[in-house]
N, C-alpha and C positions, 0 to 999 in steps of 0.2 A: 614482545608487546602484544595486546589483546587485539591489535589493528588485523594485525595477521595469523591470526587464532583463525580457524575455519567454524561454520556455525555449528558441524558433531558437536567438535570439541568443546565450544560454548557450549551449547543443551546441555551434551554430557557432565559438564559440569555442574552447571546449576541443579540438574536435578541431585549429581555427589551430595552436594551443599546442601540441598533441600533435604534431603536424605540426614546428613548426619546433624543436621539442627532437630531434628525428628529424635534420631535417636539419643542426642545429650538432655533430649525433655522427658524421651521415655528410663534412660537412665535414672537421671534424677527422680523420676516419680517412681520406678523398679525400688531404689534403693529406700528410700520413704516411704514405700510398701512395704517393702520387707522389713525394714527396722522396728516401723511399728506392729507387724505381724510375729516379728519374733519377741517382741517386748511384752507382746500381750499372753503368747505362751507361757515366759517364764514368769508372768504374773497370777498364771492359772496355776501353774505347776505348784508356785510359791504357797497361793491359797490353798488346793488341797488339802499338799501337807497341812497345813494350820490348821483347818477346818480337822483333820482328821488327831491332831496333838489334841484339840480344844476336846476333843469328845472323851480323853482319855482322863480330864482335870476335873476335879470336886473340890468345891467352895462349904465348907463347914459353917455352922451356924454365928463363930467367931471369928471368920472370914478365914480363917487359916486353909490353906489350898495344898492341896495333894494330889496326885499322880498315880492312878490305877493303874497295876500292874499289866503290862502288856505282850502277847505272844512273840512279837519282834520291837522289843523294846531299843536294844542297839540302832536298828534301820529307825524308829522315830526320833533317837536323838539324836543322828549327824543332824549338825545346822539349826540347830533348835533350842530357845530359850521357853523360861517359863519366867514368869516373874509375878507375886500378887498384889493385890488394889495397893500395896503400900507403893508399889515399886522394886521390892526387896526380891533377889533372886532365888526361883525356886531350884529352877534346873537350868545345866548352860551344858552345851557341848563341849567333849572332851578335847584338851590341845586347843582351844580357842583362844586368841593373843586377846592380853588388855583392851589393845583401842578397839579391836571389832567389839569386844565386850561392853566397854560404852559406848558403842553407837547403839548395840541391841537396847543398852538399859535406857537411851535416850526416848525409844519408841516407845516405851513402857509407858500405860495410861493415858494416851494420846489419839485413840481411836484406831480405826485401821485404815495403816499409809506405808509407803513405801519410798526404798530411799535406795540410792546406787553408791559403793565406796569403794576404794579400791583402783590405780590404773593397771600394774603392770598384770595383777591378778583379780578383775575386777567383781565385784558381790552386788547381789541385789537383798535386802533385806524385807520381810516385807509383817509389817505388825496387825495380828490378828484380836481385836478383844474378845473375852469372856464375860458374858452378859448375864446375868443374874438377880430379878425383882428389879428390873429395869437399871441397874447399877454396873458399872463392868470393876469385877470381881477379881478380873486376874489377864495380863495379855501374852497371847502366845505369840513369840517373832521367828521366825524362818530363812533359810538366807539358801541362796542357789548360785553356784559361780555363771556368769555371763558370757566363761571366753568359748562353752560350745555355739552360742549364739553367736557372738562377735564373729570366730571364726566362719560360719555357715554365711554371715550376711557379706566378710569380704571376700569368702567366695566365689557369689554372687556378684560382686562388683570385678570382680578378672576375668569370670566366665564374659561379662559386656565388656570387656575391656578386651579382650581377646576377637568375640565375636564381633565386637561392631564393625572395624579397621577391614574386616573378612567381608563383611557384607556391604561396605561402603565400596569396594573395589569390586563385589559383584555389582553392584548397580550401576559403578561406572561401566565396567566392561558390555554391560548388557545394554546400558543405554548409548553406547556407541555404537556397539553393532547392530540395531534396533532401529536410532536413527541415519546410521550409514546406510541401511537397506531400502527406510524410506525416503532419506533423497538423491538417492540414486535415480530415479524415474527424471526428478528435477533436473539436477546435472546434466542427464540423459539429452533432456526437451534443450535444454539451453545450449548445450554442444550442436544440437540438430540447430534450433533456432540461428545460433550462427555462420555454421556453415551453409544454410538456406540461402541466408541475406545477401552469402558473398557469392557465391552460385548458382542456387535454385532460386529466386527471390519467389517464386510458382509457387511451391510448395506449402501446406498446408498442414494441421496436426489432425484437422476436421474432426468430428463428432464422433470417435471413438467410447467405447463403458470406457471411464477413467474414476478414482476417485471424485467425489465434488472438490478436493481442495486443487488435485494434479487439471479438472476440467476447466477450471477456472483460471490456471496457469496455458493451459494451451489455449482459452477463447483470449487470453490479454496477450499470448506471443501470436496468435494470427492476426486476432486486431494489429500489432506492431509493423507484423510484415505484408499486412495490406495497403498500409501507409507508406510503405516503403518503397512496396511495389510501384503504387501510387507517385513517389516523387521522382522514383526510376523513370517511370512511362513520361513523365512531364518533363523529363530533363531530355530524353531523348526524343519527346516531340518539339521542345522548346529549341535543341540544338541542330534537327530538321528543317524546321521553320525557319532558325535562324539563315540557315545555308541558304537551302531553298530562296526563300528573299534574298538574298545578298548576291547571289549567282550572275542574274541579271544587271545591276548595275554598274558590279565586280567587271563584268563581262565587259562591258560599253565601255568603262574609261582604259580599262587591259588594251581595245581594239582602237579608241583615240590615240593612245599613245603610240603605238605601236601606228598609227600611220605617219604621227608627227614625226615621227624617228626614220619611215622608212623615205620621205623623199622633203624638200623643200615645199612650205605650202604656205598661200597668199594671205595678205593676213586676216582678209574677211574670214579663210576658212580655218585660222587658227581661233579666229574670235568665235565661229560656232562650234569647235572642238572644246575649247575652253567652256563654252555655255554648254556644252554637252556634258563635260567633266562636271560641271558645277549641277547641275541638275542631278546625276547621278549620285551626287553625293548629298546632294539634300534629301533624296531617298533612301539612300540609306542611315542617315537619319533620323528620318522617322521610320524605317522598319525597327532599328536599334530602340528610339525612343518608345514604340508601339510594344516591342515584344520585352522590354524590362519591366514597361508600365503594365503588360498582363503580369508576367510572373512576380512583381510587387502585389497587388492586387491580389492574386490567386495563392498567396503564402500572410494575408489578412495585416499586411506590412501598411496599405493605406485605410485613409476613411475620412470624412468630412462632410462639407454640405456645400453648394454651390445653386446658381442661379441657371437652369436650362438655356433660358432663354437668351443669356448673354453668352453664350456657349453657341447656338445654333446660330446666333447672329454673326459673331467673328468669325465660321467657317463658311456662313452664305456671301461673306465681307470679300472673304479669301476667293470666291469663283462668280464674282458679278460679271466679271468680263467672259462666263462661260454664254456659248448659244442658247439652252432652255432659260425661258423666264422662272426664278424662285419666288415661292411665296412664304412667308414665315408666318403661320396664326398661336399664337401662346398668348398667354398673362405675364407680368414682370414680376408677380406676386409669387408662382411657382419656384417652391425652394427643392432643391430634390437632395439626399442625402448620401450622395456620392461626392468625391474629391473632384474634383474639375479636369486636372489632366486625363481621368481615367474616365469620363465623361465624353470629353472631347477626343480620344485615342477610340474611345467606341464610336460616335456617334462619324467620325470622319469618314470609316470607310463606304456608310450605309449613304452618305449622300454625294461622294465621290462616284460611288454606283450611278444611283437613282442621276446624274449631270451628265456622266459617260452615255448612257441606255436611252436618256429621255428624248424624246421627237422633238418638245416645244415648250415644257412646261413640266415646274418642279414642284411640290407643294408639301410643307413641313408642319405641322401641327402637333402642338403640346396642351395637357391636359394633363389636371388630377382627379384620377379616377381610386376613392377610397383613400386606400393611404400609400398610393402608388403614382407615380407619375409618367405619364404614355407620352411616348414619343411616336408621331407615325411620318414615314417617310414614301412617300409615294412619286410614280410619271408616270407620262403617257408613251411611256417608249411600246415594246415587242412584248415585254413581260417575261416572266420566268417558264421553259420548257416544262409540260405537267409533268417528266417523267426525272425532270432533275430540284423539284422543289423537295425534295426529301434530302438531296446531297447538298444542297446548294453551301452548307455550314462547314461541308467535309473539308480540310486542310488538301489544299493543292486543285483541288475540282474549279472545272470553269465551262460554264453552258457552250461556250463557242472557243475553243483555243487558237484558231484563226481570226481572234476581232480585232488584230492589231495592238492591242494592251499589254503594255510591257511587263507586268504584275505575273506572278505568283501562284495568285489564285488562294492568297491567307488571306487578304484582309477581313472577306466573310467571317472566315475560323475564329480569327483574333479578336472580331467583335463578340461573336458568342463565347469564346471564352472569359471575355471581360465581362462581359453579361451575369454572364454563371459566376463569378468571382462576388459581383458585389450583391450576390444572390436575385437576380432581376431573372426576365425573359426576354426569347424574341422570338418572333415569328415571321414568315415571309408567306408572301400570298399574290395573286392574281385578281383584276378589276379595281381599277383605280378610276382614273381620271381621262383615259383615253379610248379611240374606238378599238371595239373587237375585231380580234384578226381571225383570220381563216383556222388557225388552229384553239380558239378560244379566248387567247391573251388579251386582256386590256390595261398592259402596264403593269407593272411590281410595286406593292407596298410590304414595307417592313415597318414592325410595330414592335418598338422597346417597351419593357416596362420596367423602372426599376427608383427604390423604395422613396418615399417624401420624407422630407422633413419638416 
């Protein structure tokens, strides 16, 4: 089957094929040349002679024709007729059968033309007039047998018929070895390229002199295996994070249970083991729910449009009963062109922050700016360390790991990767809303921005 044909062997074939449709047209036009190059010989040959009989005839003043004697009179009459204006035969070659004889006397007075008879031993005849006071007086016919031509033009057709079969097997042969040597380089790249992926996924073919068409094959296999690399790194930060978050909570109902097991306990404190348990598992939850709705997101799996504002409100809904007062300023007109779960999985962590941090007061402000939609999240808490507002995004980093907060230290992460997913930004900063402390800080704002609709 051609399924499993390799591409050599395809090329090499078609160019075979292209090859021998070449040579059945050069054939046919060889043999069409030659036919008519050898026809036109013994058409010359044939005139000659005629022309050189016609000079030997003399036409008398009562048309009566006759034949001056000639040094090699025998050699002019093989093959040769005489006949005058009557038609009546002057001179015929000797041992000449009947029917050739009426063919020659058919050409007699007819102008000069020529005619082929004959298969097995085939003739050309060919009829010359004698022209005299513009009248033709007498016609000389001539005749040449055909089979040294015939033989000479087949040949010509066995020398191609021999040779061609010879050279269509050279040009397979050559054009396999030819294109086996040029892609060999390919094969080469694609044996590396996969052993890389399974292995090295690092590795590189980089900017090496290649051909343009072999440099064009290694910039589309490291494009591949930077993508690759790329879903590597994501899977094994995806599957970090995962852990990471999960450890904690994992942790807590491990050590619930494990107390309920190890002695009898009253049942106020089974009912806050129990609310322990369930709390734990509502966090993990939402890490579960947070870190599939990045990687949905970041693999271009979501997309839609959604209302901000009804988004910041059912999470300021969810922490009314926190200490900081919140304040929500937006328009209800603000349409932003992000999906709503991946929205609200971003925007949660940023103001679970800013509720945790803040002294007394929370303040949330939406705006479209151009064809973007700014979210800014600010307090008057402590504010961000100036020497951790560069990390503050890093996956697992946390300004104080003694504040009590049972977290992770992803959420940040998770928001800026959701960020970076529906192609938006963030940024965090210092000077809000609150007074300055001894180290500069006046509260933390973070500023989303990502696209309107």
């Amino acid at each position: 089957m051609n399924a499993g044909r390799s591409l050599r062997s395809r090329l090499a074939w078609t160019a075979t094929t292209v090859t021998a449709a070449w040579l059945v047209a050069l054939a046919v036009g060889a043999a069409l040349l030659l036919s008519a190059a050898l026809s036109r010989q013994a058409e010359g040959v044939l005139l000659a002679r005629a022309e050189a009989t016609a000079a030997t005839i003399r036409v008398a003043n009562d048309g009566s024709v006759t034949v001056a004697d000639v040094r090699d009179e025998q050699a002019l009459d093989v093959g040769t007729w005489i006949f005058d204006g009557s038609g009546a035969t002057v001179e015929s070659p000797a041992g000449s059968s009947p029917s050739l004889d009426e063919v020659a006397a058919s050409l007699a007075g007819r102008g000069q033309r020529s005619v082929d008879t004959g298969t097995t031993d085939p003739l050309r005849l060919l009829a010359l007039p004698v022209v005299q006071a513009g009248e033709q007086q007498a016609t000389v016919v001539t005749s040449a047998s055909l089979a040294p031509y015939r033989e000479l033009q087949r040949a010509g057709l066995i020398a191609l018929a021999v040779v061609g079969p010879l050279v269509l097997l050279g040009v397979y042969l050559v054009s396999r070895i030819t294109l086996g040597r040029a892609l060999r380089p390919v094969q080469l790249m694609s044996t590396q390229a996969g052993q890389w992926s399974a292995d090295h996924v690092e590795r590189r073919f980089g900017l090496q002199p290649r051909p343009a068409e072999l440099a064009e094959l290694a910039a589309t296999l490291d494009g591949m295996l930077d993508r690759l690399s790329a879903v590597l790194r994501h899977e094994r930060q995806l599957s970090a994070e995962l852990s990471h978050e999960l450890r904690t909570p994992l942790a807590r109902i491990q050590a619930e249970i494990d107390l309920m097991r190890s002695r009898p306990r009253a049942v106020t404190e089974q009912a806050r083991a129990h609310e322990a348990i369930d709390a734990a598992v509502e966090r993990m939850r939402q890490v579960l729910e947070s870190l599939i709705s990045t990687a949905r997101a970041e693999g271009g799996a979501l997309s839609g449009r959604c209302s901000p504002a009804e988004i910041v409100t059912s999470l300021v809904d969810r922490l009314r009963a926190a200490t900081p007062t919140l304040t929500v300023s937006t328009e209800a007109s603000i349409v932003a062109g992000v999906d709503a779960p991946i929205l609200e999985r971003l925007l949660s962590p940023l103001i679970d922050n800013a509720v945790r941090h803040a002294a007394s007061r929370v303040s949330i402000g939406i705006r479209r700016v151009g064809g973007w939609v700014q979210i800014e999240i600010s307090d008057d808490g402590p504010g961000i360390p100036a020497d951790a507002i560069d990390r503050i995004f890093e996956p697992g980093f946390r300004t104080d790991p003694a504040d009590g907060h049972d977290g992770a230290g992803l959420g940040l992460a998770l928001t800026r990767r959701l960020v970076q997913a529906v192609d938006g930004t963030i940024t965090a900063a210092n000077g809000s809303i609150g007074p300055t402390d001894a180290d500069g800080c006046a509260g933390a704002v973070f500023t989303v921005c990502v696209p309107a609709s």
